[in-house]
PyMOL commands that place a pseudoatom at each C-alpha (Angstrom):
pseudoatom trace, name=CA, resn=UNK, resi=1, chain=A, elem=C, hetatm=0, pos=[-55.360, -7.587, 41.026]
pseudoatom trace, name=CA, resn=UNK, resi=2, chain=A, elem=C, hetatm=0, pos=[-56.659, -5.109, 38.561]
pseudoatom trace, name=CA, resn=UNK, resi=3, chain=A, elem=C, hetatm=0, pos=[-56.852, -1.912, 41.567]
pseudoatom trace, name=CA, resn=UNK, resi=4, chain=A, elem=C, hetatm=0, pos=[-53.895, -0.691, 43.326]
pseudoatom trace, name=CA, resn=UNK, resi=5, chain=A, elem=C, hetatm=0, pos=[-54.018, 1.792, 45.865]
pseudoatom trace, name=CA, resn=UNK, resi=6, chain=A, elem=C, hetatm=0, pos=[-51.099, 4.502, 46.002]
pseudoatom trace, name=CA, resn=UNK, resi=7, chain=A, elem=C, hetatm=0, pos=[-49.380, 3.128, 49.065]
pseudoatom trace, name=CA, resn=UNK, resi=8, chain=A, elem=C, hetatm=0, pos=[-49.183, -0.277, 47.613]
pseudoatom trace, name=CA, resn=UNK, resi=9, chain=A, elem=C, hetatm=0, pos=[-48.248, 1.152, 44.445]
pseudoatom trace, name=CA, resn=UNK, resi=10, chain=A, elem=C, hetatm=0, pos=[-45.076, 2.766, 45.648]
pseudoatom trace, name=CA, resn=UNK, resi=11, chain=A, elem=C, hetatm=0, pos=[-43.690, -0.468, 47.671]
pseudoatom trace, name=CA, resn=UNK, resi=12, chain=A, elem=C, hetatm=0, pos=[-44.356, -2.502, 43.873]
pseudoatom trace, name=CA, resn=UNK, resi=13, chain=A, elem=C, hetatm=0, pos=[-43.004, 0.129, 41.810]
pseudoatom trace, name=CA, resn=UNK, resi=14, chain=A, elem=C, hetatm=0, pos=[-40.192, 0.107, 44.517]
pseudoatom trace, name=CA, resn=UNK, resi=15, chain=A, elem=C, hetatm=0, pos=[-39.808, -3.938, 44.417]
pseudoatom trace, name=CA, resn=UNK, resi=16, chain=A, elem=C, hetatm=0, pos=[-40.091, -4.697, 41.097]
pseudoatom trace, name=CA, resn=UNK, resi=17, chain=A, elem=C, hetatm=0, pos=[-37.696, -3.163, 38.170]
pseudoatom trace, name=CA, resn=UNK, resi=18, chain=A, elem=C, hetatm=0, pos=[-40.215, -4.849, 35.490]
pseudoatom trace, name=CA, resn=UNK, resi=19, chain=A, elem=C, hetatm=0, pos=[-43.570, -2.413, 36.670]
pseudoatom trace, name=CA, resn=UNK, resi=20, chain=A, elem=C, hetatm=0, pos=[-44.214, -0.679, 33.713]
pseudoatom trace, name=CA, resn=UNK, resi=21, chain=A, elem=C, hetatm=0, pos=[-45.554, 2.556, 35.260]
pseudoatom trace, name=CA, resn=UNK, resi=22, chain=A, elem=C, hetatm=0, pos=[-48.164, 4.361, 31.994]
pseudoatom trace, name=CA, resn=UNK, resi=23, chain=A, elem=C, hetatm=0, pos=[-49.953, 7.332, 32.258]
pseudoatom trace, name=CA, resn=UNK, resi=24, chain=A, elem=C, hetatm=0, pos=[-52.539, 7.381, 30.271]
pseudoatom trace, name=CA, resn=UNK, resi=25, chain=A, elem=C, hetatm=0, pos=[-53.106, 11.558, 30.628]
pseudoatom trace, name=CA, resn=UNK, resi=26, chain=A, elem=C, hetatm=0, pos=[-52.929, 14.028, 27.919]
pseudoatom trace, name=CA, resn=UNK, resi=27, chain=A, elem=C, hetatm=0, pos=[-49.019, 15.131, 27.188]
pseudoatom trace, name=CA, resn=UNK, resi=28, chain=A, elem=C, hetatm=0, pos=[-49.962, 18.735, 28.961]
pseudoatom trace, name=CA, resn=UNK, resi=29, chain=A, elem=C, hetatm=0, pos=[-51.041, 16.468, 32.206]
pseudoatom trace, name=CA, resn=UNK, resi=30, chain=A, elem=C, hetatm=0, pos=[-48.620, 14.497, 32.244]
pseudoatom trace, name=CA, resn=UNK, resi=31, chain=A, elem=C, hetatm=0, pos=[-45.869, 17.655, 32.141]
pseudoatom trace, name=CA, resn=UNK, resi=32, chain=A, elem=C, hetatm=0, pos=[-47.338, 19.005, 35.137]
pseudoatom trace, name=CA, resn=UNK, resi=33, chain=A, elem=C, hetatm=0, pos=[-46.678, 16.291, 37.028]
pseudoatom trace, name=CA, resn=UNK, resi=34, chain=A, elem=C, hetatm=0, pos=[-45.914, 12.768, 36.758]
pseudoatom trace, name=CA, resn=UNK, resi=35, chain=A, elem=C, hetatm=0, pos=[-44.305, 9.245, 38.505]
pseudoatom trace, name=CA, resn=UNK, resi=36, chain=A, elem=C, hetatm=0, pos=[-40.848, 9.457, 37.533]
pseudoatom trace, name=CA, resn=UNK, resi=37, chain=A, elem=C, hetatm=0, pos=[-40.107, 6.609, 35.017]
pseudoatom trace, name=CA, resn=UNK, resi=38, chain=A, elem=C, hetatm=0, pos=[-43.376, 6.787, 33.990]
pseudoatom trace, name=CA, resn=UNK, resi=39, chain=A, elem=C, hetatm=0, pos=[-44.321, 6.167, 30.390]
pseudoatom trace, name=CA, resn=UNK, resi=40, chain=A, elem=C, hetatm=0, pos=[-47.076, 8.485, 28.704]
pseudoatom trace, name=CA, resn=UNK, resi=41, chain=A, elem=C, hetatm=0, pos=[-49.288, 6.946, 26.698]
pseudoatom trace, name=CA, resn=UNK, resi=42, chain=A, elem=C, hetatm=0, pos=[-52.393, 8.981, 26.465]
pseudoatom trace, name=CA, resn=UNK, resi=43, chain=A, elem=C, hetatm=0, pos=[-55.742, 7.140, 26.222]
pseudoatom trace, name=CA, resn=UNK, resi=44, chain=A, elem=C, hetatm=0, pos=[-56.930, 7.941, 22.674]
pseudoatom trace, name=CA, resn=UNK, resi=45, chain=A, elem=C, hetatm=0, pos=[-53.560, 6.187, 21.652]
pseudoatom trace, name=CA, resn=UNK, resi=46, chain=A, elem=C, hetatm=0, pos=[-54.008, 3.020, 23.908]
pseudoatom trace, name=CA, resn=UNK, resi=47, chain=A, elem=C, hetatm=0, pos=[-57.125, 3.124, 21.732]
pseudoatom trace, name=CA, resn=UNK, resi=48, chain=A, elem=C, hetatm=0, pos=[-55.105, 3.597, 18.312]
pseudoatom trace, name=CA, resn=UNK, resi=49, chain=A, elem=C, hetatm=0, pos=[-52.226, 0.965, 19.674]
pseudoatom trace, name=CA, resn=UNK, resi=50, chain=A, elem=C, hetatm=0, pos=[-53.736, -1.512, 21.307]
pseudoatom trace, name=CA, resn=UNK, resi=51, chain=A, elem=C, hetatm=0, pos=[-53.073, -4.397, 19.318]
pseudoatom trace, name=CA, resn=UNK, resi=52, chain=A, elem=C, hetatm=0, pos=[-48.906, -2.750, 19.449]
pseudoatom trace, name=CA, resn=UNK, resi=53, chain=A, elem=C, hetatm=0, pos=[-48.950, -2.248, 23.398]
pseudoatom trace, name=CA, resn=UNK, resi=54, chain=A, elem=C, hetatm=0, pos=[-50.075, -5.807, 23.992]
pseudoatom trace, name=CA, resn=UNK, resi=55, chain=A, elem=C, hetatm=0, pos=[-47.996, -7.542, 22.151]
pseudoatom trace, name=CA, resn=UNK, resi=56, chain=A, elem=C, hetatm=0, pos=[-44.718, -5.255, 23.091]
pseudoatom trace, name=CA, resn=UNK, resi=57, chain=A, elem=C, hetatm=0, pos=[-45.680, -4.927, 26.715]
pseudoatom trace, name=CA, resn=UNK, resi=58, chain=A, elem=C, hetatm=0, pos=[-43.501, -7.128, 29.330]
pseudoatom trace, name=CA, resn=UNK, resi=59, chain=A, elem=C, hetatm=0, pos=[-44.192, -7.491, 32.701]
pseudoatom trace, name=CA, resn=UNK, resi=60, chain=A, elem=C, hetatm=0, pos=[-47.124, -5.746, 34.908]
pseudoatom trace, name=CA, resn=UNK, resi=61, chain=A, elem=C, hetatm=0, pos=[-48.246, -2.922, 33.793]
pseudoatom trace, name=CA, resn=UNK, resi=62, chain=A, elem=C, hetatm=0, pos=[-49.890, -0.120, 36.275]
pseudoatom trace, name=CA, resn=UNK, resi=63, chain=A, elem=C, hetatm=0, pos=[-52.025, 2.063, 34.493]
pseudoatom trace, name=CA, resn=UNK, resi=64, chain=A, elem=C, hetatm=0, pos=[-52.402, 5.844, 36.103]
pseudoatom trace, name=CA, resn=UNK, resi=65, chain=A, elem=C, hetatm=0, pos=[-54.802, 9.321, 35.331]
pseudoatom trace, name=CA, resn=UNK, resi=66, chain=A, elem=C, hetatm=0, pos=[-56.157, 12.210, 37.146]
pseudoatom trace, name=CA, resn=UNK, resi=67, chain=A, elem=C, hetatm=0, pos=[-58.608, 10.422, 39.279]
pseudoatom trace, name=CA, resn=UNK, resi=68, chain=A, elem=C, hetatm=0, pos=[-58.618, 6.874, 37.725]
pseudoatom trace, name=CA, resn=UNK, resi=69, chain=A, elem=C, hetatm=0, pos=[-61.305, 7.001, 35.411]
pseudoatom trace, name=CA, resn=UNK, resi=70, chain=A, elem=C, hetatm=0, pos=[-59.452, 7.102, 32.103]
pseudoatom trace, name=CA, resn=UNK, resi=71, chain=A, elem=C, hetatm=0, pos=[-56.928, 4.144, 33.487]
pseudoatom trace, name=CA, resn=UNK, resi=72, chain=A, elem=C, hetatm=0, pos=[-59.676, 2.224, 33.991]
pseudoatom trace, name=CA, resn=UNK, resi=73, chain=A, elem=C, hetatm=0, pos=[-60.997, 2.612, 30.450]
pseudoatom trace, name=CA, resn=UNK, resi=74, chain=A, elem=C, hetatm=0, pos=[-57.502, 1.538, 28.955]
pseudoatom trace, name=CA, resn=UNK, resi=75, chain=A, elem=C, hetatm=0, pos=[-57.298, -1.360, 31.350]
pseudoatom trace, name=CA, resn=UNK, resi=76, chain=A, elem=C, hetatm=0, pos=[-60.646, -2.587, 30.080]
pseudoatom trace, name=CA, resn=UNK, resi=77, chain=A, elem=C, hetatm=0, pos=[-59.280, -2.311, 26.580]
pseudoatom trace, name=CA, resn=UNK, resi=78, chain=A, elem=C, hetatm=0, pos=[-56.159, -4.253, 27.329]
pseudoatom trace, name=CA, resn=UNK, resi=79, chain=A, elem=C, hetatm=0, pos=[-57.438, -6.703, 29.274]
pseudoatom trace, name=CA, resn=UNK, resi=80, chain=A, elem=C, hetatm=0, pos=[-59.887, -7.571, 26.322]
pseudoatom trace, name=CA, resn=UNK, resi=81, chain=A, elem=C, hetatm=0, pos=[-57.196, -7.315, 23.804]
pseudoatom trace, name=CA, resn=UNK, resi=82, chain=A, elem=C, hetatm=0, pos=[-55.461, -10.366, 25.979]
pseudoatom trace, name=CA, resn=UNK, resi=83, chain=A, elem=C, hetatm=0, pos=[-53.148, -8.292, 28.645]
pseudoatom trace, name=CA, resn=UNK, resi=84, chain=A, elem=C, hetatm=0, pos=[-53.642, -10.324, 31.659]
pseudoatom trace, name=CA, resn=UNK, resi=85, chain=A, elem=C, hetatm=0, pos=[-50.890, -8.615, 33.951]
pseudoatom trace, name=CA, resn=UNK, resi=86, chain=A, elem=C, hetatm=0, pos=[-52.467, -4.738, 34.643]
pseudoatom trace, name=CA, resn=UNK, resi=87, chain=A, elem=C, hetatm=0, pos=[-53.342, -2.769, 37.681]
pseudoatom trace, name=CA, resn=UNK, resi=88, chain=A, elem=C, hetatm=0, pos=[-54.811, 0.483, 37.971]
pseudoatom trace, name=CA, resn=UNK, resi=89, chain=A, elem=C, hetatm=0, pos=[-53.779, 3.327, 40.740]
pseudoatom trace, name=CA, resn=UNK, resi=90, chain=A, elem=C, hetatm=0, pos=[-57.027, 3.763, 42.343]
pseudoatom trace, name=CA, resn=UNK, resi=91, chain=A, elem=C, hetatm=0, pos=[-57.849, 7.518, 43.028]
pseudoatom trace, name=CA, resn=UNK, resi=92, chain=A, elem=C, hetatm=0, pos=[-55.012, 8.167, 40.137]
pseudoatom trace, name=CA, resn=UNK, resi=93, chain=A, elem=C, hetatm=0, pos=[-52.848, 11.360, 40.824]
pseudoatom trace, name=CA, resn=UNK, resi=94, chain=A, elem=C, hetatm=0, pos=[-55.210, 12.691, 42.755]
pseudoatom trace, name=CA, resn=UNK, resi=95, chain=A, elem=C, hetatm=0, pos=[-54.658, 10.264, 45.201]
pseudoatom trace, name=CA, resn=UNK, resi=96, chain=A, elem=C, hetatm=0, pos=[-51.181, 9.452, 44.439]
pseudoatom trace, name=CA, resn=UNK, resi=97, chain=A, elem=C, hetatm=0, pos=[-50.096, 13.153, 45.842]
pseudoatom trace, name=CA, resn=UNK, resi=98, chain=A, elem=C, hetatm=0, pos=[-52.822, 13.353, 48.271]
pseudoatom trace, name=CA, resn=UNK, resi=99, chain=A, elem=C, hetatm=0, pos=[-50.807, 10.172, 49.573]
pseudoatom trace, name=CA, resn=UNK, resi=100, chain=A, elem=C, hetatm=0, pos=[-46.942, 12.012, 49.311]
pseudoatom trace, name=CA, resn=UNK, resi=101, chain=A, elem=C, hetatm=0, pos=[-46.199, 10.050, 46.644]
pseudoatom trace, name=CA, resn=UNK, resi=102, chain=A, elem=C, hetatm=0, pos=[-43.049, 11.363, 44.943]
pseudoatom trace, name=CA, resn=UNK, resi=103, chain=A, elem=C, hetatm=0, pos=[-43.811, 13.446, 41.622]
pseudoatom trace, name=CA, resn=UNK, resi=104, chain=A, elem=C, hetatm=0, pos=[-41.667, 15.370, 38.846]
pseudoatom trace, name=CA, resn=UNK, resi=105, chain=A, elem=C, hetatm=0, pos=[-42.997, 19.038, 38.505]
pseudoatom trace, name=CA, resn=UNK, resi=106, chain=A, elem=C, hetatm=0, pos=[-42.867, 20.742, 34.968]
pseudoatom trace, name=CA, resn=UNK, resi=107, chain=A, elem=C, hetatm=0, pos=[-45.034, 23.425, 34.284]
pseudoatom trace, name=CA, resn=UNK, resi=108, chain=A, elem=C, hetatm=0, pos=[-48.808, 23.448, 36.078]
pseudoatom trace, name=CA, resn=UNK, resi=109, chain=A, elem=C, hetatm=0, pos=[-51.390, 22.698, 33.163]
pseudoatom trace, name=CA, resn=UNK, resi=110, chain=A, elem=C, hetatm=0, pos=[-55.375, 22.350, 34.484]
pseudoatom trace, name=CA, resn=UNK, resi=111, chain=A, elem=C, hetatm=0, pos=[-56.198, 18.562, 34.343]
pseudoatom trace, name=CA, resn=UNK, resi=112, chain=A, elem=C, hetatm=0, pos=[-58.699, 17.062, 31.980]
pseudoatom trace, name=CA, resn=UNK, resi=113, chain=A, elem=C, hetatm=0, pos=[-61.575, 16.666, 34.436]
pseudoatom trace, name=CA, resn=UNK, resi=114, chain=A, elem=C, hetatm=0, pos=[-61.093, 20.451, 35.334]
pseudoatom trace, name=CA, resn=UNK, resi=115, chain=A, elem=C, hetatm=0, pos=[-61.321, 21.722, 32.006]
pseudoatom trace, name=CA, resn=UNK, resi=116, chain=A, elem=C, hetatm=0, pos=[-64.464, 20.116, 31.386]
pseudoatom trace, name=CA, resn=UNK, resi=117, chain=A, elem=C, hetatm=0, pos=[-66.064, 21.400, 34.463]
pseudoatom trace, name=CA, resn=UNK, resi=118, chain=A, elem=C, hetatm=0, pos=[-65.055, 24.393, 33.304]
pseudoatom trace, name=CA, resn=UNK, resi=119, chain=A, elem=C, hetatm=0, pos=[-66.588, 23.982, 29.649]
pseudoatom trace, name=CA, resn=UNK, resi=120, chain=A, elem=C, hetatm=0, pos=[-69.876, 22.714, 30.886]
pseudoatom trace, name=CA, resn=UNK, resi=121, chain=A, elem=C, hetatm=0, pos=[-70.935, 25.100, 33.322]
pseudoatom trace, name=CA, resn=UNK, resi=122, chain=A, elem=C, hetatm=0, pos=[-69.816, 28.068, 31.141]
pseudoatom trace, name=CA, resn=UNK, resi=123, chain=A, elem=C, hetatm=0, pos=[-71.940, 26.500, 28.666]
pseudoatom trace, name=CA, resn=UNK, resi=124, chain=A, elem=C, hetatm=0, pos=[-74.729, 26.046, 30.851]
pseudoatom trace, name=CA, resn=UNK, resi=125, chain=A, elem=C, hetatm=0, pos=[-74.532, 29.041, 32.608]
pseudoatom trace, name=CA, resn=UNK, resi=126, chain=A, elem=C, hetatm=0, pos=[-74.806, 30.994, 29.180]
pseudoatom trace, name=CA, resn=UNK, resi=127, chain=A, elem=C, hetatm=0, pos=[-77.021, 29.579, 27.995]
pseudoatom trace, name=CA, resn=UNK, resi=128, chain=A, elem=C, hetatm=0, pos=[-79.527, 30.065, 31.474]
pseudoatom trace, name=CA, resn=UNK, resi=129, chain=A, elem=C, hetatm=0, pos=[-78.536, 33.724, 30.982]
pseudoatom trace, name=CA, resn=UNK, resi=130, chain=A, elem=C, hetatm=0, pos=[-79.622, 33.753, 27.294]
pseudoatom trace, name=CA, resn=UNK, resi=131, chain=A, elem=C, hetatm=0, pos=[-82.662, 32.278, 27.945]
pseudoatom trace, name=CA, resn=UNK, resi=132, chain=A, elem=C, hetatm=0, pos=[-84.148, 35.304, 29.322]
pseudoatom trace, name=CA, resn=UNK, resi=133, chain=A, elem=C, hetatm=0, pos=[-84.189, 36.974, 26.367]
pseudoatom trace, name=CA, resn=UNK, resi=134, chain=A, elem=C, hetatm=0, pos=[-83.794, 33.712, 23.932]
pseudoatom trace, name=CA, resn=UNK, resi=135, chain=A, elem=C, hetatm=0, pos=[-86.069, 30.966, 25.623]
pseudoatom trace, name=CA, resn=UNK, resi=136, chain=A, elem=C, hetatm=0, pos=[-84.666, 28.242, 23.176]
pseudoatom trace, name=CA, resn=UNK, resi=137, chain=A, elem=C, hetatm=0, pos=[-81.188, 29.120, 24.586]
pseudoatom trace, name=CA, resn=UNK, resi=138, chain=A, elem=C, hetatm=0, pos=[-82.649, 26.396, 27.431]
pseudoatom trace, name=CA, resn=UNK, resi=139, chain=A, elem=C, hetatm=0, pos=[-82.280, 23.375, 25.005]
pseudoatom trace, name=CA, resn=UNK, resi=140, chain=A, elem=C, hetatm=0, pos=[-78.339, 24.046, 24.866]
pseudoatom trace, name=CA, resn=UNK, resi=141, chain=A, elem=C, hetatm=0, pos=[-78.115, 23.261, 29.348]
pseudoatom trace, name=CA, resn=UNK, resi=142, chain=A, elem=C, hetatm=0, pos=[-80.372, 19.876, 28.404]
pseudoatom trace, name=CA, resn=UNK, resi=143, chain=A, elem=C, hetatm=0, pos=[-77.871, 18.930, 25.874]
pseudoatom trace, name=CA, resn=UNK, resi=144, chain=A, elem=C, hetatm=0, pos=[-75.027, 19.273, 28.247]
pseudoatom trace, name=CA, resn=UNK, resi=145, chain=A, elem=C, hetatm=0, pos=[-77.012, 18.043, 31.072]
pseudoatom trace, name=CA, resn=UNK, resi=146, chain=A, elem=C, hetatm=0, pos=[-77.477, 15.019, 28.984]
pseudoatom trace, name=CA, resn=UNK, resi=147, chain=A, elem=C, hetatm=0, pos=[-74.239, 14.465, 27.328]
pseudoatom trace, name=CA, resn=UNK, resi=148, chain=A, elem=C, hetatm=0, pos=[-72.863, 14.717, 31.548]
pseudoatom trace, name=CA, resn=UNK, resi=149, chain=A, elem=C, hetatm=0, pos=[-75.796, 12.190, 32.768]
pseudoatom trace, name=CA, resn=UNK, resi=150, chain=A, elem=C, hetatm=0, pos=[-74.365, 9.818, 29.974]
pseudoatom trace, name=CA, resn=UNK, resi=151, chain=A, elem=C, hetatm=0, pos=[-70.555, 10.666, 31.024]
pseudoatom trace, name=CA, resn=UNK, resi=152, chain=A, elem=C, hetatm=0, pos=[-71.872, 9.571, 34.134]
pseudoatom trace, name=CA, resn=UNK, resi=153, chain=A, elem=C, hetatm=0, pos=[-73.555, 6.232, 33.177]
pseudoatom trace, name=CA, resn=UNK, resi=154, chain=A, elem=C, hetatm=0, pos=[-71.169, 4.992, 31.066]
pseudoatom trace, name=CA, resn=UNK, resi=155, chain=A, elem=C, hetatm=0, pos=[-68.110, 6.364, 32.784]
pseudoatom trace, name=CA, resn=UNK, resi=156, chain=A, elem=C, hetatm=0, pos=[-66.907, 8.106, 29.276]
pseudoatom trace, name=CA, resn=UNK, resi=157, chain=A, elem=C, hetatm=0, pos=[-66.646, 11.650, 28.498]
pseudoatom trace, name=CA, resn=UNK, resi=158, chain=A, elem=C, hetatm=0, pos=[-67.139, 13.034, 24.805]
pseudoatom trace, name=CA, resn=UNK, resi=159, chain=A, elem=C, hetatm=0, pos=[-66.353, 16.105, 26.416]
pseudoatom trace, name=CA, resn=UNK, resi=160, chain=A, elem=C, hetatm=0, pos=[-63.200, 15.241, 27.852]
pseudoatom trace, name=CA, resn=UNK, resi=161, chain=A, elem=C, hetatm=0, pos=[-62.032, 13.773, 24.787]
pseudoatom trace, name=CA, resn=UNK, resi=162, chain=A, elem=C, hetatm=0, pos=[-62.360, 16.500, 22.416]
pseudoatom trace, name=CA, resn=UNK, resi=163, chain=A, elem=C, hetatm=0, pos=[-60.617, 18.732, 24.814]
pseudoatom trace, name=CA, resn=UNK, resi=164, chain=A, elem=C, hetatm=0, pos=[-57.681, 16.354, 25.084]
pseudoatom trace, name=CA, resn=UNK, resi=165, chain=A, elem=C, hetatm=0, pos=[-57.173, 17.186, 21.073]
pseudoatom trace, name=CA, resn=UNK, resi=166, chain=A, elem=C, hetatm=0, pos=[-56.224, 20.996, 22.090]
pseudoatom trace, name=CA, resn=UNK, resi=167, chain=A, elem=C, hetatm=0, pos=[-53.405, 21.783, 21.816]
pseudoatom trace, name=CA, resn=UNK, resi=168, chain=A, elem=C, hetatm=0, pos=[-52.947, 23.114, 24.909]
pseudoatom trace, name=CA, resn=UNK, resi=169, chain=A, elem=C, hetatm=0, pos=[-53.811, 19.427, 26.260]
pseudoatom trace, name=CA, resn=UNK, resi=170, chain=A, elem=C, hetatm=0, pos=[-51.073, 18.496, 22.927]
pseudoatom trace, name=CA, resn=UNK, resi=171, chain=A, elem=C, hetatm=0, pos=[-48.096, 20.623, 24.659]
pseudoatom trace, name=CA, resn=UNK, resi=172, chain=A, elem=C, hetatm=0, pos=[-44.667, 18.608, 24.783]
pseudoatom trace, name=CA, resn=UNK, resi=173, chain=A, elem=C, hetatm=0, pos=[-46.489, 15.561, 22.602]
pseudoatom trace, name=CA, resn=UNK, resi=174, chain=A, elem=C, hetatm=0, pos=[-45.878, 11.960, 23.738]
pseudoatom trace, name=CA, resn=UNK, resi=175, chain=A, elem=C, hetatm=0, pos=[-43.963, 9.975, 21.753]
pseudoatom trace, name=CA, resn=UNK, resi=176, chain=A, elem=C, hetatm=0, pos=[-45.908, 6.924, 21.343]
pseudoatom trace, name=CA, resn=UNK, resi=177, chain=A, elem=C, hetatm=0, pos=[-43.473, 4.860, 18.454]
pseudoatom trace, name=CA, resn=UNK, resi=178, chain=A, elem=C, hetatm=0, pos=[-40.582, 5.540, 21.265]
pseudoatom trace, name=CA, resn=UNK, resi=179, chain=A, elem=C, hetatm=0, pos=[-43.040, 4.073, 24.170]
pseudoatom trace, name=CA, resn=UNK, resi=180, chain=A, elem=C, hetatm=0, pos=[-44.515, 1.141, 22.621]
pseudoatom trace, name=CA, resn=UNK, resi=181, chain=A, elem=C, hetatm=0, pos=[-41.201, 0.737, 21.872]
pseudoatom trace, name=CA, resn=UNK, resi=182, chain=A, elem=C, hetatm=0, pos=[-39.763, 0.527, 25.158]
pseudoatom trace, name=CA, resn=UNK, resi=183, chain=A, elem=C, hetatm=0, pos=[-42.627, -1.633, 26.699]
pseudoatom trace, name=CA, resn=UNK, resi=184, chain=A, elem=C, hetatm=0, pos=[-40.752, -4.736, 26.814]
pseudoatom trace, name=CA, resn=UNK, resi=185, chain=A, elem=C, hetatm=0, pos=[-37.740, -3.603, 29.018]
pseudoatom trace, name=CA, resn=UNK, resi=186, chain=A, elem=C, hetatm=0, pos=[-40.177, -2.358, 32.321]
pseudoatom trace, name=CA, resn=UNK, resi=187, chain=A, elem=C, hetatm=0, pos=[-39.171, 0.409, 34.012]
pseudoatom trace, name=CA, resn=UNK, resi=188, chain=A, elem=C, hetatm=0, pos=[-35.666, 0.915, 33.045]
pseudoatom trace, name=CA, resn=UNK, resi=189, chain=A, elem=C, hetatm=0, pos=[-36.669, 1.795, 29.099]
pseudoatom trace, name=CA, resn=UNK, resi=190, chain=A, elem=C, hetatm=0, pos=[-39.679, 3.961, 30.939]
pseudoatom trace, name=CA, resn=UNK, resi=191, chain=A, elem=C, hetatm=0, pos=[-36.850, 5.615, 32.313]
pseudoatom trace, name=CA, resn=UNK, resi=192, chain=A, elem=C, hetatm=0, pos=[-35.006, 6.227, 28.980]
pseudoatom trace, name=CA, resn=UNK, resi=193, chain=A, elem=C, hetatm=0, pos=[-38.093, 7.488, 27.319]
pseudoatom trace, name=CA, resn=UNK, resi=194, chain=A, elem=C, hetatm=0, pos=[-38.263, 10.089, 30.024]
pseudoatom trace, name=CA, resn=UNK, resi=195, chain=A, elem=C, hetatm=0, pos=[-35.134, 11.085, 29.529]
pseudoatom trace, name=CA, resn=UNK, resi=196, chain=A, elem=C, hetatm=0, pos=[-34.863, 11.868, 25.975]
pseudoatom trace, name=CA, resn=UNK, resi=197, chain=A, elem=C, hetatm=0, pos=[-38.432, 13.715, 26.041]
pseudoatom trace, name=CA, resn=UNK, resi=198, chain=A, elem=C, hetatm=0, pos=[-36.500, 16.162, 28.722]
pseudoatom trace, name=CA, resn=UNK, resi=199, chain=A, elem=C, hetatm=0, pos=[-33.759, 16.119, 26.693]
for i in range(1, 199): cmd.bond("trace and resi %d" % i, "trace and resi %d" % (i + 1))
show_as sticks, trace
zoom trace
């Protein structure tokens, strides 16, 4: 199955020692909150890794974001790089707490999908201001409006990823060499990796 939805996601995570539980959120995300023994692995590095998290990962793997966009993206890349055995939480976080899923809290941090609401209708909404007195200022909204209508189409967000390179999005920095690492032990090693980031 390559969708998972949050309440069968807790009884496998709860069966099975050998789910590999990987957020695929920016490091600032994923401190706010996150599935405990959850591995962070944020999507740009799937990207830069993939060929490394295939052949280290062990067992299923369920991929989780903010709403289940960007886990979809990375289980479309590791599914064509060979990984057979991935799942993605449907409705990601979102739905995972909207469900009373159990979550570590660190510090709140405004997910990736907020921020570029935020972005692109402050850009917009400048730029239909400055149009009154600079009609060209009009062109800069069509951009946007474009670059979101494309976001759209091809579920990816240019956006979105240039934000995640912030470093407010960069706070606490996952330790990729230390997950792909740990892939092959399943939850346990998820655990350690955890562990020595709050250490």
């Amino acid at each position: 199955m390559s969708h998972i939805d949050p309440t069968s996601a807790r009884s496998l995570i709860a069966a099975d020692p050998y789910v590999l539980v990987v957020d695929v959120r920016t490091p600032a995300e994923f401190e706010s909150a996150h599935i405990d023994g959850a591995v962070n692995l944020p999507l740009d590095q799937v990207d830069a890794h993939l060929r490394r998290i295939v052949t280290s990962a062990g067992g299923r793997m369920l991929l989780i974001c903010q709403s289940g966009n960007r886990a979809e993206r990375a289980r479309t890349a590791l599914a064509g790089a060979g990984l057979a055995d991935v799942a993605v939480l449907d409705g990601g976080m979102n739905a995972w707490i909207a469900a009373g899923g159990p979550v570590n809290r660190g510090r709140p941090r405004w997910a990736l999908e907020r921020q570029v609401r935020l972005v692109a209708g402050s850009i917009v909404f400048t730029a239909a201001v400055a149009g009154f007195w600079v009609p060209a200022a009009a062109l800069v909204a069509a951009f946007i409006g474009g670059g979101l209508t494309v976001a759209a189409l091809t579920n990816t967000c240019t956006m979105g990823l240039l934000l995640s390179k912030l470093p407010y999005n960069r706070v606490g920095g996952a330790d990729v060499e230390a997950a792909i690492a740990r892939l092959r032990g399943g939850r346990s090693s998820a655990d350690a990796v955890v562990r020595q980031r709050g250490a």
